[in-house]
N, C-alpha and C positions, 0 to 999 in steps of 0.2 A: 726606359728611354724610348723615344717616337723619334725617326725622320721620315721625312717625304722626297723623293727622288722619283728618276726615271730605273723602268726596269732594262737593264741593258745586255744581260744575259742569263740562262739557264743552262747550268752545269749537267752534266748527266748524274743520274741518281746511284746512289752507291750503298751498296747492303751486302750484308755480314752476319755473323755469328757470335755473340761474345758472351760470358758467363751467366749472363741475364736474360739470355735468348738471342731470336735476330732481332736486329737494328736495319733501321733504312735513316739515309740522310739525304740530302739535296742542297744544291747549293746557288746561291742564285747572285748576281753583279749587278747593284745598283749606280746609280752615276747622277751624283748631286747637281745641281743647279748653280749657275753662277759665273762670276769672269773665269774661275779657274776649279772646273767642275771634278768631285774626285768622284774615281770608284774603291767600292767597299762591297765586300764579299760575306755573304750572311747564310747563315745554313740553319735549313729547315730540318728538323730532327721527325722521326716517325709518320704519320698521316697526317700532319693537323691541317695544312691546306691543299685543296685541289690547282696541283701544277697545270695541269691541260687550262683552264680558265684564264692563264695568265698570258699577256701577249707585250710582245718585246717592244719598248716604247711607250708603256703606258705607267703613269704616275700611279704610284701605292706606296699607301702610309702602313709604316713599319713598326711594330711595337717588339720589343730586342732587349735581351741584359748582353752584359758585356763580362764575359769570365777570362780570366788568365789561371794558366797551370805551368809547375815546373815540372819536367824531365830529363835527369841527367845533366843537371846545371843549366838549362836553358829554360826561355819561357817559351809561352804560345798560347796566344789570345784567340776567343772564338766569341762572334756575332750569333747570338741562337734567336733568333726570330720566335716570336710566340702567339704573331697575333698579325697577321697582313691582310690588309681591304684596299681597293681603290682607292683613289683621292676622292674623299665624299663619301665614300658607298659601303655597304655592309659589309662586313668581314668575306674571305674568300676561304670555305669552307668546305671537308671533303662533301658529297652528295650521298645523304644517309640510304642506307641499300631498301628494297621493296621485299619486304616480309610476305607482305601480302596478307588475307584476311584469317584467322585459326578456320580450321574442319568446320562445318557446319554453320560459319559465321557469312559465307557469300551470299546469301541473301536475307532482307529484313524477316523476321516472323509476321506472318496476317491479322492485320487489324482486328481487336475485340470487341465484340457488342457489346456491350453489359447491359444494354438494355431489354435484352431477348430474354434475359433470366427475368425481370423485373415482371410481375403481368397486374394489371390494374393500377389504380394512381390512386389519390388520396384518400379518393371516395371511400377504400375497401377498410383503410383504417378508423374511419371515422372524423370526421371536420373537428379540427380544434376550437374551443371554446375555453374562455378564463373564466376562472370560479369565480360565482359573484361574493364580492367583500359581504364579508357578515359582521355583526354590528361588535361582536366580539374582537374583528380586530381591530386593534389600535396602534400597530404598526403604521408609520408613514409612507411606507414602500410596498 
């Protein structure tokens, strides 16, 4: 599912521990468009976008499943956002880290001559010349 909304708040972020390791969540208040505009509360799970690039008031399309679970005879529906960009614009994605270059890779290797090994030019092999046809052949080619 996709909507597009205003962004109208940023939850603080919340992490944990659970049988699968740690967890981070985030939670963010969108607020739709219209005579009778709703908010809807959507939670970003793990790294997948950079929070700090986000700024309160601005339109992002939202791409979301929509799950329900039962506990103890109740339900409890969760918005998990999977995919958020500006209105228009590339996805908002975290900022891939700087490796930097491997050992021995910061600078290029120095240009080869190949031509320094070469010495003399065609002369030294002899000028090519085509065998003259002899009357034996009868080939067309």
């Amino acid at each position: 599912m996709q909507l597009t909304a205003k962004l109208a708040l940023v939850l603080p972020a919340e992490t944990g521990v659970g049988r699968n390791g740690e967890w981070k969540k985030q939670q963010l208040v969108l607020e739709t468009d219209g005579q009778y505009p709703k908010k809807i509360c959507i939670i970003v799970w793990g790294d997948k976008i950079n929070i700090a690039q986000l700024k309160i008031g601005e339109q992002l399309t939202v791409d979301f499943d929509v799950e329900s679970r039962e506990f103890n005879g109740r339900w409890y529906t969760d918005i998990k956002a999977w995919k958020i960009e500006r209105a228009g614009q590339a996805p908002i994605v975290p900022p891939l880290p700087d490796y930097g270059a491997p050992a021995g890779y910061d600078t290029p290797p120095p240009p080869v001559d190949y031509t320094a090994s070469m010495t003399g030019g065609a002369a030294d092999y002899g000028a090519y010349s085509p065998a003259e046809p002899s009357s034996s052949d009868d080939l067309p080619f």
